[in-house]
Kinemage of the C-alpha trace (Angstrom):
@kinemage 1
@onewidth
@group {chain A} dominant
@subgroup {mainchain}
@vectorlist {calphas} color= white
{ca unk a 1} P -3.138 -72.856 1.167
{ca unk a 2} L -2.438 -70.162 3.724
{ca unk a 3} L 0.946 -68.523 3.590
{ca unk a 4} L 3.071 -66.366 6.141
{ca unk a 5} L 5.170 -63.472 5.464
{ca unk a 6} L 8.255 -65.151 5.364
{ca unk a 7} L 7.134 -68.271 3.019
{ca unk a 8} L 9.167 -68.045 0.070
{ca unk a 9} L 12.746 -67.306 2.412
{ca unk a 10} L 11.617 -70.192 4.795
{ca unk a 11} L 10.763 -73.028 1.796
{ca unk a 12} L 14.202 -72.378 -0.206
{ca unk a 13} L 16.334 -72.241 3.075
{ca unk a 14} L 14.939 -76.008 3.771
{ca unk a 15} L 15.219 -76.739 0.458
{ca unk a 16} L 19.206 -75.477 0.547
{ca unk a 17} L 19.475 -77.175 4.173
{ca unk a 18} L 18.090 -81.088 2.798
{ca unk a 19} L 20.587 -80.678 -0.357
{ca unk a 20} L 23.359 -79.679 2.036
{ca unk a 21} L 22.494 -82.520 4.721
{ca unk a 22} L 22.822 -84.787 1.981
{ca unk a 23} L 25.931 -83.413 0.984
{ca unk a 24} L 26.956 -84.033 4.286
{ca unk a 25} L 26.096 -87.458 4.610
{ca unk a 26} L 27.843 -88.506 1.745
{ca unk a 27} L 31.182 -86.762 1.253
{ca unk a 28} L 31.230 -84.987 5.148
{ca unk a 29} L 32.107 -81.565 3.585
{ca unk a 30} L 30.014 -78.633 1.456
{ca unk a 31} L 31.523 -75.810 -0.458
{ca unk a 32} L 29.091 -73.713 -2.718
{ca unk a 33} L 30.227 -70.639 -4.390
{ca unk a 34} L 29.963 -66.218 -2.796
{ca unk a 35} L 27.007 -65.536 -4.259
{ca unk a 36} L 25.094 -68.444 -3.442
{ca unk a 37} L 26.085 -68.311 0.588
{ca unk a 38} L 25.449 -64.469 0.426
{ca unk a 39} L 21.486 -65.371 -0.939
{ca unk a 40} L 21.969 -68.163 1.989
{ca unk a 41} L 22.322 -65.639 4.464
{ca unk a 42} L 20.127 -62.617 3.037
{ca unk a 43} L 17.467 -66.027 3.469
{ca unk a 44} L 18.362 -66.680 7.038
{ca unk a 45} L 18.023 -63.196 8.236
{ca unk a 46} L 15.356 -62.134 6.660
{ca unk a 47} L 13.647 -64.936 8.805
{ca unk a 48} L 15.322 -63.879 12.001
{ca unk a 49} L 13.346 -60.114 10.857
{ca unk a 50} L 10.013 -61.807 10.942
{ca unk a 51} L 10.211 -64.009 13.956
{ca unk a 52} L 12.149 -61.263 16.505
{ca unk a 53} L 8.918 -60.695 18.454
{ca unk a 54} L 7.679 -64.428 18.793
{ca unk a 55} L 11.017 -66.275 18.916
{ca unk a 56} L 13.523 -64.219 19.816
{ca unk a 57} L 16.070 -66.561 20.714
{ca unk a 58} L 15.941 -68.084 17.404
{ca unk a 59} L 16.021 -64.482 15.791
{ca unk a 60} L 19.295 -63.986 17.715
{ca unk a 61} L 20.615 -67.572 16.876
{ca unk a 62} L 19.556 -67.349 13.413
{ca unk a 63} L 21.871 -63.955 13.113
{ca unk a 64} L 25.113 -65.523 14.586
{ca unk a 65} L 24.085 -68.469 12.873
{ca unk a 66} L 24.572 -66.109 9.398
{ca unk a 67} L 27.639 -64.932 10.617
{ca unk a 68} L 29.260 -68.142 10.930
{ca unk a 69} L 27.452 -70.501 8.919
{ca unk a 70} L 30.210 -70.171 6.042
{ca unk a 71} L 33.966 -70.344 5.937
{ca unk a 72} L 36.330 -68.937 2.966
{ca unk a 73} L 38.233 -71.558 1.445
{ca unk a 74} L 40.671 -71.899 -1.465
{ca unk a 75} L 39.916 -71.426 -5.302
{ca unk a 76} L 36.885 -68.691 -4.341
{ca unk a 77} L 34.619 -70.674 -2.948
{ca unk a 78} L 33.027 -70.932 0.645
{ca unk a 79} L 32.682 -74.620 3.047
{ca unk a 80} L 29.802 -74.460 5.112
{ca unk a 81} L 30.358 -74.890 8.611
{ca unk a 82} L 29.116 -78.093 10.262
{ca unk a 83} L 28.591 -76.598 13.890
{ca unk a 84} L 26.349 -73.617 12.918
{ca unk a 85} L 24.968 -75.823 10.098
{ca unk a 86} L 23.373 -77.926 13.028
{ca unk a 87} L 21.952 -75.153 14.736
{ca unk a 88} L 20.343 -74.141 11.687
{ca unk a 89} L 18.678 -77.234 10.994
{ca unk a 90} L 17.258 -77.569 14.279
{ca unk a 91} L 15.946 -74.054 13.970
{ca unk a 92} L 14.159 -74.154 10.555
{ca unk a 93} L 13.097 -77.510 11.077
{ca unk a 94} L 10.959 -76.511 14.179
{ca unk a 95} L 9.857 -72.969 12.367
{ca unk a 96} L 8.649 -74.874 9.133
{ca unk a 97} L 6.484 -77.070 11.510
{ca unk a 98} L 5.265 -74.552 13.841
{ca unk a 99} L 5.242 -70.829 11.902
{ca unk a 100} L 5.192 -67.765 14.508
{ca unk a 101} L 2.237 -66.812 12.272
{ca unk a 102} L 0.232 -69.841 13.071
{ca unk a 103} L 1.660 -70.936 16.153
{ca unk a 104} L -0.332 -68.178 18.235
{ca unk a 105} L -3.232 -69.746 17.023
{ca unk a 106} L -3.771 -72.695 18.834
{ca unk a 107} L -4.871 -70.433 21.866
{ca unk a 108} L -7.770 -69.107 19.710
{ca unk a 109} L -11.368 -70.410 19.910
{ca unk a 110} L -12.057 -72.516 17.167
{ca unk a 111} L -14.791 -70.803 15.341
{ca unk a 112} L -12.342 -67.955 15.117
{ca unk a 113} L -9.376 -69.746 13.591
{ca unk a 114} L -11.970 -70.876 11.316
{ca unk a 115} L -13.209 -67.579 9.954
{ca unk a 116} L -10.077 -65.316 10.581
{ca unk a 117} L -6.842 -67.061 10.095
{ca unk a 118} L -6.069 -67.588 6.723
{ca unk a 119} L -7.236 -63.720 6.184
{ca unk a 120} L -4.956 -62.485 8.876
{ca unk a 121} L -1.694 -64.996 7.715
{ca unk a 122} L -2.579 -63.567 4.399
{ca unk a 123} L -2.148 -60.139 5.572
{ca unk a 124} L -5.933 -59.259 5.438
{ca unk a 125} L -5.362 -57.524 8.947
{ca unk a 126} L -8.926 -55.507 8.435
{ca unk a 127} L -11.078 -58.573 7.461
{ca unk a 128} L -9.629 -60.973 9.562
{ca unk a 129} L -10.809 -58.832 12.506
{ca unk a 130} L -14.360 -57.715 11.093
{ca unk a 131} L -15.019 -61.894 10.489
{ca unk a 132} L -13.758 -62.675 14.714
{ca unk a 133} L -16.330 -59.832 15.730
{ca unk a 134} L -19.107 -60.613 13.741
{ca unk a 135} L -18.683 -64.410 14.451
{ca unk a 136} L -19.362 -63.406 18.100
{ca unk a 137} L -22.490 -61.686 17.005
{ca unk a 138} L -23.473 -64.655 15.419
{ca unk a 139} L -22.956 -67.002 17.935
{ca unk a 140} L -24.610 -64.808 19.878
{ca unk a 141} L -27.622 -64.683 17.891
{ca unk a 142} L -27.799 -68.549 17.796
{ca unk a 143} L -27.841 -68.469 21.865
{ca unk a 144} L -30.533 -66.112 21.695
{ca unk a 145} L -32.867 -68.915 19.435
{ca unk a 146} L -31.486 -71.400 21.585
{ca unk a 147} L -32.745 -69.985 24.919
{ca unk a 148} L -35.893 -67.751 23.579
{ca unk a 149} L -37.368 -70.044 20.983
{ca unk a 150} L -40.416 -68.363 19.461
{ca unk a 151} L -39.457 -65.356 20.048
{ca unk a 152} L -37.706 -63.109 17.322
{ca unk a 153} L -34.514 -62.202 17.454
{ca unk a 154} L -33.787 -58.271 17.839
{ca unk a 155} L -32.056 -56.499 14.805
{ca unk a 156} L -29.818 -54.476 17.464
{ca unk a 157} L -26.959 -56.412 19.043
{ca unk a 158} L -27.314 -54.230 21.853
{ca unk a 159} L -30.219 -55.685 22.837
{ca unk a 160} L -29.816 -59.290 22.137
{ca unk a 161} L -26.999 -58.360 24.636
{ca unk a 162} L -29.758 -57.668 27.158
{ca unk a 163} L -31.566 -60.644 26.705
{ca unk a 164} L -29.146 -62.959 27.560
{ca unk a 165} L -26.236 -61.222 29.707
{ca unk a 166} L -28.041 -59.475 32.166
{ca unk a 167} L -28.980 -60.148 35.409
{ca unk a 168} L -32.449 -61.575 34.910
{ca unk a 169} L -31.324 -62.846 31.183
{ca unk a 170} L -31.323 -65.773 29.612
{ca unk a 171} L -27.889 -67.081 29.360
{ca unk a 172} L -26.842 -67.771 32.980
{ca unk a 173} L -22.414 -67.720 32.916
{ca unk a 174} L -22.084 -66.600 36.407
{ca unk a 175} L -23.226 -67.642 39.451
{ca unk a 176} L -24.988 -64.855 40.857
{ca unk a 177} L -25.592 -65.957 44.118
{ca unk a 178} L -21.819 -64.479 45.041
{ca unk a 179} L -20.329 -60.935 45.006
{ca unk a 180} L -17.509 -62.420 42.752
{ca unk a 181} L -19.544 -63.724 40.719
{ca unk a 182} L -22.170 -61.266 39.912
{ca unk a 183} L -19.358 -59.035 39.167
{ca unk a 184} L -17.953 -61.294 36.759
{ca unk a 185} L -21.304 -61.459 34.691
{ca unk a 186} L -21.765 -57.418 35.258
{ca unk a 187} L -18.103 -57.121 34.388
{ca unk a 188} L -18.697 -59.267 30.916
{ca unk a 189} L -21.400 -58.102 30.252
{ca unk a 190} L -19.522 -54.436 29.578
{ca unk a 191} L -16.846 -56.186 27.760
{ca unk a 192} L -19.703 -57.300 24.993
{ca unk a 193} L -21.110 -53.881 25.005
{ca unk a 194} L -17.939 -52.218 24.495
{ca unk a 195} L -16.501 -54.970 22.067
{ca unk a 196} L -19.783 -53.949 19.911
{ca unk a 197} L -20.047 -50.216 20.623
{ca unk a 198} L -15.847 -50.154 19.797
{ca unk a 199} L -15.876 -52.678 16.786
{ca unk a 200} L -19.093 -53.952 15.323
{ca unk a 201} L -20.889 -50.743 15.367
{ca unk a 202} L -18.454 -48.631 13.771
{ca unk a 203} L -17.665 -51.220 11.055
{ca unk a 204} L -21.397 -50.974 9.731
{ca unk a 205} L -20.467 -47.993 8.612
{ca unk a 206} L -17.444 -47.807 6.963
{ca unk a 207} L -14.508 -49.881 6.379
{ca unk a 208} L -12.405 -49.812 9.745
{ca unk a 209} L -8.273 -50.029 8.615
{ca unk a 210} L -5.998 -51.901 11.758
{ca unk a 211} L -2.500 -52.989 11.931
{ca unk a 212} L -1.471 -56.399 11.868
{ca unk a 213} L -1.177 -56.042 16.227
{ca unk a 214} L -4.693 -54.095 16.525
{ca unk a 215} L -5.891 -56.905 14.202
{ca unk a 216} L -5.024 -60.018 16.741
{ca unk a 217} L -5.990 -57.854 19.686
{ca unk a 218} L -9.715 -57.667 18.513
{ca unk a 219} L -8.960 -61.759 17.501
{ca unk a 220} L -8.461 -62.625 20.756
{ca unk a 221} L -10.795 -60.416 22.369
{ca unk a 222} L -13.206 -62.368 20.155
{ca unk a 223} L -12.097 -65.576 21.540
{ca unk a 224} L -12.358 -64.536 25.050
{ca unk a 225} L -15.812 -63.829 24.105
{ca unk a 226} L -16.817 -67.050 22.234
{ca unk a 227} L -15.336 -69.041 24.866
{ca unk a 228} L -17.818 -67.057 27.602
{ca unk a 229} L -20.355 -68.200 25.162
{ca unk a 230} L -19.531 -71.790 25.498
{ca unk a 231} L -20.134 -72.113 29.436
C-alpha cells in the first residue's frame, strides 16, 4: 500500500482524535496526562511541516491548533480543549482522505499515476520520474504501429519523433491549416525533443539523481505529453 511522508504521525493522531471523540460523547470532558499531549502535539506539527506548501492554511491552523488544543488542570494532568479539538478533527479528517501527497495527482494522466505514483509517495523521486518519461516513449512507440503498420519502428526516439510530429507526419494534433495552429504542433513538437534530449537521453546512460520538486516537474511534463498523445 503506498505511504506518504507523514503516515505514521497522521494514523496515530486519528487514532488519538476517535478515542477522544468518544470520550467526548460520553462523559463531555478529556484529560490525558503531559507527556501524552506533548507526543499529541509533536504529532500535529510535524503534519503542519509536511503539508506547509500544499495546504497552508491547515499548516497554520494545525500550529495554533497545538498551541491551544490542551489546557492545564488540577492533579498534573491536561483537559483537552473542545473548540480547537473541533478544528482538529475537521482538519485530519479531510487530510486522511485526501493526502497532499496524493491529492496532486488527480491532475496527472492516468498512465502516469499508474507507473509513477507509488514510487514517488514512496520517496523514489529518481524512478518515479525515469518510469513518466519512458511511458511517453512508449506510448509513443505504440502511435507509431498504430499509424505506420508494417513498417518498423526506429530504435532512436528522435526519429519516431519525426514520423509522427512533424509537419508532413503521421500523427495529425494540430490543425495546420492556421498560423496558431501550426505553431502549436511546431511548438510541441520541440517540447518532445527537448523532454528526450533533457531526460530520456541522458538517463540511458547513467542513473540521473532529482529532488522530490524536479521529480513532479518531469511528472507532469510527462502528462502534458501523454495527454497531446491522446488527441
Amino acid at each position: 500500500m503506498m505511504k506518504i511522508a507523514y503516515e505514521n504521525e497522521l494514523r496515530n493522531l486519528q487514532s488519538w482524535i476517535n478515542n477522544v471523540n468518544m470520550g467526548l460523547a460520553s462523559v463531555g470532558t478529556v484529560t490525558t496526562d503531559l507527556a501524552s499531549a506533548n507526543n499529541t502535539c509533536y504529532q500535529i506539527n510535524t503534519i503542519a511541516e509536511e503539508i506547509v506548501k500544499e495546504y497552508p492554511f491547515y499548516a497554520r491552523a494545525l500550529k495554533n491548533i497545538s498551541t491551544n488544543l490542551f489546557k492545564s488542570s488540577a492533579y498534573g494532568t491536561v483537559t483537552v480543549n473542545n473548540a480547537a479539538f473541533g478544528e482538529l478533527y475537521i482538519i485530519i479528517g479531510h487530510i486522511v482522505e485526501e493526502p497532499v501527497d496524493v491529492a496532486v495527482w488527480h491532475e496527472i494522466h492516468p498512465h502516469i499515476v499508474a507507473i509513477s505514483q507509488e514510487l514517488f509517495c514512496d520517496g523514489y523521486y529518481d524512478s518515479a520520474a525515469e518510469k513518466a518519461i519512458k511511458e511517453v516513449e512508449t506510448r509513443l512507440r505504440e502511435l507509431f504501429q498504430l499509424l505506420k503498420p508494417g513498417v518498423t519502428v526506429p530504435t532512436k526516439v528522435g526519429d519516431i519523433i519525426g514520423a509522427l510530429l512533424t509537419e508532413n507526419g503521421a500523427y495529425h494534433f494540430a490543425d495546420l491549416s492556421t498560423a496558431s495552429g501550426k505553431d502549436y504542433r511546431r511548438g510541441i513538437q520541440s517540447i518532445f525533443e527537448g523532454t528526450f534530449a533533457a531526460y530520456r537521453n541522458p538517463s540511458a546512460h547513467e542513473n540521473l539523481s532529482c529532488t522530490k520538486r524536479e521529480a513532479m516537474e518531469q511528472i507532469m511534463l510527462a502528462s502534458q505529453l501523454m495527454y497531446v498523445l491522446d488527441k
